[in-house]
N, C-alpha and C positions, 0 to 999 in steps of 0.2 A: 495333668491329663496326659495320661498315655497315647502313644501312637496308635494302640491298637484300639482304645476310647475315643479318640476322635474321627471325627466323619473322615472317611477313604476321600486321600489327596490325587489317587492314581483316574489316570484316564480311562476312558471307555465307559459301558452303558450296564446300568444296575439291570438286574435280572428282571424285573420288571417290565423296564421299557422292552430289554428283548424280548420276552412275548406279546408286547404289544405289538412292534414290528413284526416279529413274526406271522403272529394274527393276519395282520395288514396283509402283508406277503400272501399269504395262502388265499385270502380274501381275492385280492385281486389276481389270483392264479383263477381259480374258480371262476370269475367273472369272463377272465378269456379264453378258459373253456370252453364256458357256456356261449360266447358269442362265435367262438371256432363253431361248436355244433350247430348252434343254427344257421350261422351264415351253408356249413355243410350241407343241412336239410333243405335250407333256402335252395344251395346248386342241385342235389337231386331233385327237386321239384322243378327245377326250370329246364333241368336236363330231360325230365321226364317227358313234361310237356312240350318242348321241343323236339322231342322223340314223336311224341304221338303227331305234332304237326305234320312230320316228315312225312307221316306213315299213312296220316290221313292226302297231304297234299301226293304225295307218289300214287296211293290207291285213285284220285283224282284222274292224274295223268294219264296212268294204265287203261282204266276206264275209257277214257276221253278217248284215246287211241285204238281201244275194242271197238268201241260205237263208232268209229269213224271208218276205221279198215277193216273191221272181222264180222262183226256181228250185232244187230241192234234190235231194242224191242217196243213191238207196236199191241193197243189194244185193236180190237174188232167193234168199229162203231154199227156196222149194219148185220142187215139175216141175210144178205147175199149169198153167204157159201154155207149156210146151213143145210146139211145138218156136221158136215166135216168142223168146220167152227161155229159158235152161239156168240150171238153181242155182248162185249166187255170181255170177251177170251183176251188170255195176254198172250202174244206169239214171241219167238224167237228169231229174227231174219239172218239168215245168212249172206252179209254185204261183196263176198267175193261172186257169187253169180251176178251179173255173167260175167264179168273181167275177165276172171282168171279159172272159173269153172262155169261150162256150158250148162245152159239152158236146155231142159229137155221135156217134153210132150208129159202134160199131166203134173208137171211143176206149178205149185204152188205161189203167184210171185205179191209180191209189193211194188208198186210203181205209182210213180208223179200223175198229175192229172196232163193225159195228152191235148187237152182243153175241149170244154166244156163237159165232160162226163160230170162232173161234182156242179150241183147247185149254190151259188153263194148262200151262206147263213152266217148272223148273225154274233160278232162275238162277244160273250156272255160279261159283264163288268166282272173285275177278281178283285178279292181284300189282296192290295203290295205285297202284304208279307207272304200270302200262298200263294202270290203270280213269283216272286223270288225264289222261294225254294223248291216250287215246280221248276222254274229254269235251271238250280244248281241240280235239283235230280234228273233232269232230260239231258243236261252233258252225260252223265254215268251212268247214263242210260236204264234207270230205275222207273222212270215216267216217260211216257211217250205224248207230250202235250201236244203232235203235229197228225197225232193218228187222222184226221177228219179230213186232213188235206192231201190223201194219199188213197189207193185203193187195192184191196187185192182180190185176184182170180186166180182160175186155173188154166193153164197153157193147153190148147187145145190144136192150136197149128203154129210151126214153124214155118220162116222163109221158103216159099216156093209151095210149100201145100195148098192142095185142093180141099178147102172143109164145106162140109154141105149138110144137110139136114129139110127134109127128115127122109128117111128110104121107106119101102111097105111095111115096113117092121116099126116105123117111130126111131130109128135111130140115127146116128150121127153120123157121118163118112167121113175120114181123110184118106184123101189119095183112091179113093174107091173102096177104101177098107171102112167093113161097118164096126163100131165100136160099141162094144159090153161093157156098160158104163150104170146102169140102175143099179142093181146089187150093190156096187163098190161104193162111190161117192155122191153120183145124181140121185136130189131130193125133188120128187115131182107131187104133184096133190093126189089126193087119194081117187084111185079108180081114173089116170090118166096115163100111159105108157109111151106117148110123145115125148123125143125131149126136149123138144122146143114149141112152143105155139107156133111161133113164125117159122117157113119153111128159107133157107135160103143156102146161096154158094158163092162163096168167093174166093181167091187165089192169094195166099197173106207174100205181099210184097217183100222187097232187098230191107234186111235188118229189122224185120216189123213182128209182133208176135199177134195172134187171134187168140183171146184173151172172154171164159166165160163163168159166170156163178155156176157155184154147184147147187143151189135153188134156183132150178132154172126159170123157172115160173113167177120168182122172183129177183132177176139179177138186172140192172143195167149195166149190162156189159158192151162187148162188141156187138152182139146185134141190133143196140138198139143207138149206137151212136154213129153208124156209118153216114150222118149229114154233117160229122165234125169236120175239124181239118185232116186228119191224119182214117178220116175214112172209116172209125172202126178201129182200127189197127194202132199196137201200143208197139213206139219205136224202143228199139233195145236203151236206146241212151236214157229210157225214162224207168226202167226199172233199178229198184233201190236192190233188190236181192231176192232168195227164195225164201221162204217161213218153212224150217225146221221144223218146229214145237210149239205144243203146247204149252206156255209155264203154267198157265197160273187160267183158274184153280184149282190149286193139286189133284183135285178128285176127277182132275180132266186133262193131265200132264200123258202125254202121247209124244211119239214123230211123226209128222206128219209125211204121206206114203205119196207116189207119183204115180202109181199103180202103171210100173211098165208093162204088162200082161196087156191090160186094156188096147197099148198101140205095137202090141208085137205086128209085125208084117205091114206096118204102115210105109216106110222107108222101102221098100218094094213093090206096095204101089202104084198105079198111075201117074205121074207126071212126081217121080221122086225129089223129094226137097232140098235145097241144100242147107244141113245142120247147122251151120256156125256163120254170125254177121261176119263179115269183111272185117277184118281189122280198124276202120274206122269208119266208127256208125255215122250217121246222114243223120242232123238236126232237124227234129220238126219242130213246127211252132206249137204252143200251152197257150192255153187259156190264162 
């Protein structure tokens, strides 16, 4: 037997076995590919999603901050101020009135109950899960679940005004000044040009505003609660802010107007009022 006849004495691996290893090798290259790519896909997904967290929990914040310091929205549970709003209007409130921007005659406002204006009722049982995410929407102020405990009118006297009602005409006086008020936002019933049933006059006190429906025929407003504490009269610390806008629904999206025309020449006057509370309003008691 030849050298070259007999089986190879030399080290190393038949061609064979190399592409078995071979094989192998590529095999498990492949394999930790595939597990790089997914573990990859796994971090953009987790990156993703912790993105949208961010984005959802920052919009959260922003929110919560809007509705807190700028601006917050309420519905219209009553026909008080119809026909300016209809029940279920969604408004717009502007929370910087009055802080940091004054209060002015024919403003629109939203305010706490100076106590007893709002009758206790009754609150309705919720299924958890929609009493929950009614509360996560009233932070970001998409739901307004507190509208019922709140009220809004129209500013009809500042600090120090004479308002009265009614003159020979059926209208309303500040300061001696008769007010042209039908046309614009006063809803009265048909074939009545009074705009109040009750005639009356009062002198709206230090930091207090006189506060009435623009359905005057049906508002409980000031004139019908002057045996509360506060007389009638909504102290500035109980207003939440002014109502801007209409949101919602769209087919009734407005600003809402202060109609300064209506109180031109009031501020000149008889017994002229002074515009702005004192830097720190006087506490009255709530119901």
């Amino acid at each position: 037997m030849t050298e070259q006849d007999a089986p190879s004495a030399r080290t190393g691996t038949a061609p064979a076995e190399i592409d078995a290893a071979s094989a192998a090798g590529t095999t498990a290259t492949g394999e930790v590919a595939t597990t790089r790519k997914k573990r990859a896909k796994l971090r953009g997904w987790k990156a993703f999603l912790r993105d949208v967290a961010l984005i959802i929990l920052a919009a959260i914040v922003i929110s919560f901050l809007i509705k807190t310091f700028l601006i917050r929205s309420f519905y219209i549970p009553s026909e008080s101020m119809e026909q300016t709003l209809i029940k279920n209007d969604r408004i717009i409130v502007n929370e910087l009135v009055p802080d940091l921007i004054p209060i002015e005659r024919g403003d629109i406002v939203v305010f706490r109950d100076p106590g007893g204006w709002l009758l206790p009722e009754p609150q309705p049982e919720q299924n958890p899960v929609v009493e929950f995410f009614d509360w996560i929407l009233s932070i970001i102020g998409l739901t307004a679940p507190d509208s019922n405990d709140h009220l809004i009118k129209r500013v009809i006297g500042l600090p120090g005004d004479v308002v009265a009602c009614c003159n020979e005409f059926g209208q309303m006086t500040v300061n001696g000044v008769p007010l042209d008020e039908v046309d614009l936002y006063v809803y009265l019933p048909d074939g009545v040009t009074k705009v109040s049933r009750d005639d009356f006059e009062v002198t709206v006190p230090e930091n207090s505003l006189w506060v009435m429906g623009d359905n005057r025929y049906n508002s409980a407003d000031s004139r019908y609660n002057q045996d509360g504490p506060t007389n009638g009269f909504v102290p500035y610390d109980h207003v939440v802010g002014r109502a801007i806008l209409i949101s919602w629904p769209i087919d009734r999206w407005t600003w809402l107007d202060n109609y300064p025309i209506v109180f031109s020449g009031v501020d000149e006057g008889a017994g002229t009022p002074q515009n702005q509370p004192t830097p720190e309003p006087t506490s009255s008691p709530t119901g």
